[in-house]
C-alpha positions as CSV (number, residue, x, y, z in Angstrom):
1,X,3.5,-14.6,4.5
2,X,2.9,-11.3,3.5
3,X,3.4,-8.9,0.6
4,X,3.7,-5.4,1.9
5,X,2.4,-2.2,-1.3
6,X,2.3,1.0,-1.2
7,X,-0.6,2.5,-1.9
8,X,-1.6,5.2,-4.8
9,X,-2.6,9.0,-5.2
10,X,-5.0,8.0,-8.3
11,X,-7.8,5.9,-7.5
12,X,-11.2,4.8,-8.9
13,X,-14.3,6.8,-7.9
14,X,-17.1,4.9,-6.9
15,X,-18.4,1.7,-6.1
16,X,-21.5,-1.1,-6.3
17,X,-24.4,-1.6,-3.9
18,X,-24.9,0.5,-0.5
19,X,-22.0,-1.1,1.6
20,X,-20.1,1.7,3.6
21,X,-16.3,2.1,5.1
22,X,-16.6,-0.4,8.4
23,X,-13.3,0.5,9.7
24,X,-13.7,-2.4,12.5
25,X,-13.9,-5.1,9.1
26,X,-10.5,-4.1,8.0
27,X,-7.5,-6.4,8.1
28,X,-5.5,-5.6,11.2
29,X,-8.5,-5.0,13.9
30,X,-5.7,-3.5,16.7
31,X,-5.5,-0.4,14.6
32,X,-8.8,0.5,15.1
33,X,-8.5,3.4,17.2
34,X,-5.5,5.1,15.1
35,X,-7.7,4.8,11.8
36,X,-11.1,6.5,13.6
37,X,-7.9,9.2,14.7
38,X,-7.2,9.6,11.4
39,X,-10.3,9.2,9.4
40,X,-12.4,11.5,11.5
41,X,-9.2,14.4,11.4
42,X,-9.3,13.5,7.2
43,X,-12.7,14.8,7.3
44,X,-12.2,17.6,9.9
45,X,-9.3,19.2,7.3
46,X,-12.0,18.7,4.6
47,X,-14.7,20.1,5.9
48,X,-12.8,23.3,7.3
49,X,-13.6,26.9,6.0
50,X,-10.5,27.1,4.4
51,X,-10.2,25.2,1.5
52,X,-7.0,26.6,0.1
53,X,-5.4,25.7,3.3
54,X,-7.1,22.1,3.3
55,X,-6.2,21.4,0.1
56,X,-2.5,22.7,1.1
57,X,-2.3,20.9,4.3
58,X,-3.4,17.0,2.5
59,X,-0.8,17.8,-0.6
60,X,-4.0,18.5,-2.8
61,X,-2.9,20.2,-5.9
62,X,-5.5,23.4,-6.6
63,X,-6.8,21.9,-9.7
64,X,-7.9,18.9,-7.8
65,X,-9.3,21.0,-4.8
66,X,-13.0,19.4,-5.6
67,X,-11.7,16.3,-4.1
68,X,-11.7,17.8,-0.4
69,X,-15.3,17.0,-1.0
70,X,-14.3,13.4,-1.6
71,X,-12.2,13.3,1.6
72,X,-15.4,14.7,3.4
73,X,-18.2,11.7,2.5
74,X,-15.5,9.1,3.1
75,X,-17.6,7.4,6.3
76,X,-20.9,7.9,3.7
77,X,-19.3,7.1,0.2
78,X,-19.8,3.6,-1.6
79,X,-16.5,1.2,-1.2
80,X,-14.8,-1.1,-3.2
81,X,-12.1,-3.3,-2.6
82,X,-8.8,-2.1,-2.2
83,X,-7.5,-3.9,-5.2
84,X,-9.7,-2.4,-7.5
85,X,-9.5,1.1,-5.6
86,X,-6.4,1.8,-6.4
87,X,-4.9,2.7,-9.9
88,X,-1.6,4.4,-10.9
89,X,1.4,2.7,-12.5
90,X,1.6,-0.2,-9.7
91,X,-1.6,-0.9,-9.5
92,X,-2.2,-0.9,-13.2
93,X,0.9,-3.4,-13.8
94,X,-1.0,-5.1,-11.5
95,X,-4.1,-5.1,-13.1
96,X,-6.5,-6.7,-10.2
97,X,-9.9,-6.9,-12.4
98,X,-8.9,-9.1,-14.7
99,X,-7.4,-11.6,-12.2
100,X,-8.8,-14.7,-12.3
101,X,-10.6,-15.2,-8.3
102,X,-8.8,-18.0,-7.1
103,X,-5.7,-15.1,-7.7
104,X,-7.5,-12.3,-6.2
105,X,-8.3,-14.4,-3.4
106,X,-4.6,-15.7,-3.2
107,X,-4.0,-11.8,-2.5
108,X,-6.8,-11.2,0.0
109,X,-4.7,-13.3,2.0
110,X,-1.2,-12.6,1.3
111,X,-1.0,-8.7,0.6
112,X,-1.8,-5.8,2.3
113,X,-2.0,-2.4,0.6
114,X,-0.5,0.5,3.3
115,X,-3.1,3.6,3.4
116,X,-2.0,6.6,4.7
117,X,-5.7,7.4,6.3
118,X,-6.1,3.3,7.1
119,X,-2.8,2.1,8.0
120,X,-1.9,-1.5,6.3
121,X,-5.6,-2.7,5.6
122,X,-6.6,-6.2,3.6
123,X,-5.8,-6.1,-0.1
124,X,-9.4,-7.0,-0.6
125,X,-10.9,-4.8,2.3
126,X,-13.2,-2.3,1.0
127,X,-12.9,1.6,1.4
128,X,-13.8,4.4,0.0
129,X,-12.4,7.0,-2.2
130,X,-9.9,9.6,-0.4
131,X,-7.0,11.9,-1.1
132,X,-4.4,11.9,1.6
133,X,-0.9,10.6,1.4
134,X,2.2,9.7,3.9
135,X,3.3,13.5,4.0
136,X,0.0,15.2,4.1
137,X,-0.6,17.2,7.4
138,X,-3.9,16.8,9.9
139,X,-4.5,19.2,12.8
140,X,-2.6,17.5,16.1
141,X,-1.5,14.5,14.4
142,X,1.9,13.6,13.5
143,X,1.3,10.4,11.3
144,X,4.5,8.8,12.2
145,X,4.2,9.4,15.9
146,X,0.7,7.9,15.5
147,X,1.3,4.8,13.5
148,X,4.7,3.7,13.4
149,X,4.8,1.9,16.8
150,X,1.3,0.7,15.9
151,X,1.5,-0.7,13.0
152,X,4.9,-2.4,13.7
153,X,3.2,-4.3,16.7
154,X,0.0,-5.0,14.3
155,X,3.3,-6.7,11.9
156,X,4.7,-8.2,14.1
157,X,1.6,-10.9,14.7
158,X,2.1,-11.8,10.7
159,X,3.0,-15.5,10.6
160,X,5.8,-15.9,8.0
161,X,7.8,-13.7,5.9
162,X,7.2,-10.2,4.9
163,X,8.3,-8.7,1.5
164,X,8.0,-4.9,1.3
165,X,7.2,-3.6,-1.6
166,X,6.4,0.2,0.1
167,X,8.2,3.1,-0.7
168,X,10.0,4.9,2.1
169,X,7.4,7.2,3.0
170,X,5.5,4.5,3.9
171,X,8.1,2.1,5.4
172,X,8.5,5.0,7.6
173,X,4.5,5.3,9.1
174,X,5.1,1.5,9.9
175,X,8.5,-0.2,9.9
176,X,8.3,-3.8,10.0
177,X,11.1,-3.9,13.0
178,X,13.7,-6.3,14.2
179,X,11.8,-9.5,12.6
180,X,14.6,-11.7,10.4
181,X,12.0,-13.3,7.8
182,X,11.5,-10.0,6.3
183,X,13.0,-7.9,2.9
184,X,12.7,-4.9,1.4
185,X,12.5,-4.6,-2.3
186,X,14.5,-2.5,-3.9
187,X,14.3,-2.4,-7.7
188,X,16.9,-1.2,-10.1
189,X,18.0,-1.1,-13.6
190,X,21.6,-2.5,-14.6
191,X,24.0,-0.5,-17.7
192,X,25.6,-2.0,-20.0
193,X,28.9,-1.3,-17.6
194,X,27.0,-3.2,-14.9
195,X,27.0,0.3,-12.5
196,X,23.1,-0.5,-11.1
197,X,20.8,2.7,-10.4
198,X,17.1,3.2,-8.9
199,X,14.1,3.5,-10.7
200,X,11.1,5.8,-10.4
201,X,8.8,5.0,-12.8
202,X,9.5,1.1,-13.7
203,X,10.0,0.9,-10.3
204,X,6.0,0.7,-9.4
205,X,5.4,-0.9,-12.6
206,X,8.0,-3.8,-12.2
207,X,6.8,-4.6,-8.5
208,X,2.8,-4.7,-10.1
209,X,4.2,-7.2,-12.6
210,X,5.9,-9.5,-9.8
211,X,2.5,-8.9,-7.2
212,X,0.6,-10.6,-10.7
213,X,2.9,-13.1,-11.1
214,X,2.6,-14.0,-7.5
215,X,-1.0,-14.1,-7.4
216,X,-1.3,-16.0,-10.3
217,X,1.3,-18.8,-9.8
218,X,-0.1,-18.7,-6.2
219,X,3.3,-20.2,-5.3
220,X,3.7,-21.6,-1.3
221,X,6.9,-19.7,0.3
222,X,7.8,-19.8,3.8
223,X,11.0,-17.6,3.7
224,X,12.3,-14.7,2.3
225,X,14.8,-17.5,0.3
226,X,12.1,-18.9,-0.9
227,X,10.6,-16.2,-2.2
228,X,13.5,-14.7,-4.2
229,X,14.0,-18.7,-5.6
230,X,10.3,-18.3,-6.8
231,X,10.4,-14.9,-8.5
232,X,13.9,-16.7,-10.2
233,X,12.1,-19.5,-11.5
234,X,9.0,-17.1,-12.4
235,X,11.6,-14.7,-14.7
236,X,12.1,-11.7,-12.7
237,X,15.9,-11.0,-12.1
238,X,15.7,-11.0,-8.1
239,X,19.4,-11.6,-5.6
240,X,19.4,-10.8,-1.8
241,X,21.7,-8.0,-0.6
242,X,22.2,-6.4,2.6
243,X,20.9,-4.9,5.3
244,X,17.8,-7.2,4.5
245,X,17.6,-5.9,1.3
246,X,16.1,-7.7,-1.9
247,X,17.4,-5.9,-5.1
248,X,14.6,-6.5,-8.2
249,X,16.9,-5.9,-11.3
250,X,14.1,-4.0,-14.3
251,X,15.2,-4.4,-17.7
């Protein structure tokens, strides 16, 4: 199976030892030619007279314009993995470094995080620090024209079900097609009435709280069924709906 997340805007700078981005040892070897694409048009924009422009074009805010110079070393910088790469309210729900290894492990094979610049990589693959996200702009490349087909293909080979955790944007760079073992996770919040709405904020966090309680129960599942009965039995308030839909009810 598969657990499908979205990735972050906020991540961790850094990283150990001189190990650099190997874009052929990521998870999902096919995409190999639309991540070079990408990578090498990441550090075109950020390397580009115009930094104003740059920063405007990848969705950089102008306080945060320095990290154009992030974008630029990404083949050069020092990587980490993905897990620990990433922060934000998802990712810190999550809270990967203090996973016991048999868990992290447990995730290295079953998730995959969905970069922007790297398409759906390993969630234990190591990269480097960047800023770009699923609406950011890069000369002569529309990202969904780029990836989508791609990356549904690269899905398509997944053995077992997939549970997407992405947001829209993202669902959008690589849709997971026509397959029937897969859901996507929608969460919501219930009123006293019952009248159910979508959440923004606790939406990330409660999806980083079912990821750890999935890699820490390490629990076998072989169908989207299974996996709703499992997050049931685990606490989280979970029910199929439609259209391939799997509503995660926050409190």
């Amino acid at each position: 199976m598969l657990i499908l997340l979205p990735p972050s805007e906020s991540k961790r700078a850094g990283g150990r030892g001189r190990a650099r981005l190997e874009l052929a040892d990521l998870r999902f070897p096919e995409l190999l030619a639309e991540r070079e694409q990408t990578a090498r048009a990441l550090v075109h924009v950020a390397t580009s007279g115009d930094r104003d422009e740059a920063a405007k074009a990848l969705g950089i805010p102008r306080t945060l314009v320095d990290e154009l110079d992030t974008n630029a070393a990404i083949f050069n910088a020092p990587v980490m993995p993905a897990l620990d790469r990433y922060t934000g309210v998802l990712f810190d729900a999550l809270d990967a470094p203090t996973l016991p290894q048999e868990a992290r492990r447990h995730l290295g094979r079953t998730a995959a995080i969905h970069s922007a610049v790297f398409g759906p990589i390993g969630a234990l693959d190591r990269i480097p620090d960047y800023r770009m996200s699923a609406t950011s702009r890069l000369p002569g490349i529309r990202l969904r024209s780029l990836w989508a087909s791609a990356v549904t293909a690269a899905l398509a080979q997944v053995a077992g079900p997939i549970i997407d955790l992405r947001s829209e944007g993202y669902v959008a760079l690589g849709p997971v097609g026509d397959r029937d073992d897969t859901a996507f996770v929608r969460v919501v919040t219930e009123g006293p009435d019952g009248t159910r709405r979508a959440l923004n904020h606790f939406n990330k966090h409660a999806k980083g709280m079912l990821v750890r309680a999935f890699a820490l129960e390490r629990p076998r599942v072989r169908s989207v069924h299974g996996f709703v009965e499992w997050a049931r039995s685990a606490g989280f308030r979970m029910e199929s709906a439609a259209n391939r839909e799997v509503l995660l009810v926050a409190d």
